[in-house]
N, C-alpha and C positions, 0 to 999 in steps of 0.2 A: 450101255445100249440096252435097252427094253428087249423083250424076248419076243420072238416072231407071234405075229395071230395073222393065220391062215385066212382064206375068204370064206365066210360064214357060210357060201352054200357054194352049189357048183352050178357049171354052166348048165341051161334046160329045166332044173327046177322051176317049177309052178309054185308062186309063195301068193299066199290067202293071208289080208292082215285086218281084224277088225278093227272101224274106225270110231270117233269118238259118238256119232249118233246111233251105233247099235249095227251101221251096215258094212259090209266088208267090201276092200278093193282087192285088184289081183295085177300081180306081176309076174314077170318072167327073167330067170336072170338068163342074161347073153354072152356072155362073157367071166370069166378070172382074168384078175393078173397083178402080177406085184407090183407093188410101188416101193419106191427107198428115196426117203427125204429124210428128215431126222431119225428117221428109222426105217424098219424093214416091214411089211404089213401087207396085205392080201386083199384086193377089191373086188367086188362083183359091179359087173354092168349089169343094171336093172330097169325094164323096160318097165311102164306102168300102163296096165290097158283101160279101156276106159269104161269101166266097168264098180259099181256101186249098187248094192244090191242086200236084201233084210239074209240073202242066203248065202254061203260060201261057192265061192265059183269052180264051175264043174269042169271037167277036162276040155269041154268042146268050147267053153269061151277062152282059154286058153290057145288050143288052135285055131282060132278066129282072127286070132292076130289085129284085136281094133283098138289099136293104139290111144292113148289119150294124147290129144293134141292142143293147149292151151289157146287160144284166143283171148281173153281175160284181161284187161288192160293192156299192155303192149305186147304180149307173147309173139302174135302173129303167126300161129298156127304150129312152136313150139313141140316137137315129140317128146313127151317125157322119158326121158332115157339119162341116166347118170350113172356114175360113177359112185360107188358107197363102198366108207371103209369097213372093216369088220364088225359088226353087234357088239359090241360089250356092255352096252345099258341093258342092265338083269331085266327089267321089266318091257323092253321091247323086244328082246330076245324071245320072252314067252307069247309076246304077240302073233310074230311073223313067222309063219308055219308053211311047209310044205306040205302041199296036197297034190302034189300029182310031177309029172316028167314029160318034158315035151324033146321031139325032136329039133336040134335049129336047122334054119334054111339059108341060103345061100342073101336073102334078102335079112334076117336076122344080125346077120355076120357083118352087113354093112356098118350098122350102129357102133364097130368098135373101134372104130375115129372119132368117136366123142370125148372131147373133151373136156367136158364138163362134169362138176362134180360134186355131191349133196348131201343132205342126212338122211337117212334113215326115219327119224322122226317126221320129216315135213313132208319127205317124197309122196305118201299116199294122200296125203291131206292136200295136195291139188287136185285130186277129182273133185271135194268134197267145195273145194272153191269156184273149179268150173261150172259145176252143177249149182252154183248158187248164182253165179254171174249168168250162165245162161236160161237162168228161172226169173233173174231181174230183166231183163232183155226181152224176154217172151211177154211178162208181166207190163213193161213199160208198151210191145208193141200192141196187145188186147186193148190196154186202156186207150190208148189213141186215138181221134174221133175217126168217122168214116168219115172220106169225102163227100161233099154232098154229089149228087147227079142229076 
């Protein structure tokens, strides 16, 4: 049996991760908790807010609690909220950083019936999809004629 790897961060941590075009998204983890299938391992629930920005996010979008909520093909309005096993990819590890502490709320605490569950790698790179599906959608409605009157 493999040796235990604990959850990469703790519940309330603010994690800042930069994305691949230079701007950063931010999360929040909501939760630890173990898991035991072929082995024994440590999860964070982590919320992703919806937040992409050229700066690293500062405590008060963290307390703002503005969820990303996928729309984007079939999501239908989706919270991004999962489940993630420990970091162990060395180079994502140096990615995803804590910048701050939040306290959770009684509405935070909700998310920990999800179950669902993702990587590390993809999780922030659906902002970077929303933000594109909802740049084409805006794009498609400008182009559109007026009606006449």
């Amino acid at each position: 049996m493999s040796k235990y790897k604990p959850p990469s961060f703790s519940a309330g941590d603010c994690l800042s991760v930069p994305l691949d075009d230079g701007d950063f998204a931010a999360g929040i983890v909501m939760a630890t908790k173990e898991f035991h299938c072929c082995e024994a391992f440590g999860c964070c629930l982590v919320g992703v807010l919806d937040y992409k920005e050229k700066l690293e996010p500062s405590q008060e979008i963290f307390e703002s609690r503005k969820w990303l909520r996928l729309t984007h093909h079939r999501w239908k309005g989706f919270t991004m909220v999962l489940w993630l096993a420990p970091l162990v990819n060395r180079a994502m590890k140096k990615q995803v950083k804590v910048v701050g502490k939040t306290v959770l709320t009684a509405a935070d605490e909700s998310f920990q019936s999800c179950k669902g569950h993702g990587f590390w790698g993809n999780m922030f790179k659906a902002v970077q999809e929303q933000r594109a599906w909802d740049a084409a959608l805006k794009n498609t409605a400008d182009s559109s004629p007026s009606p006449e009157v």
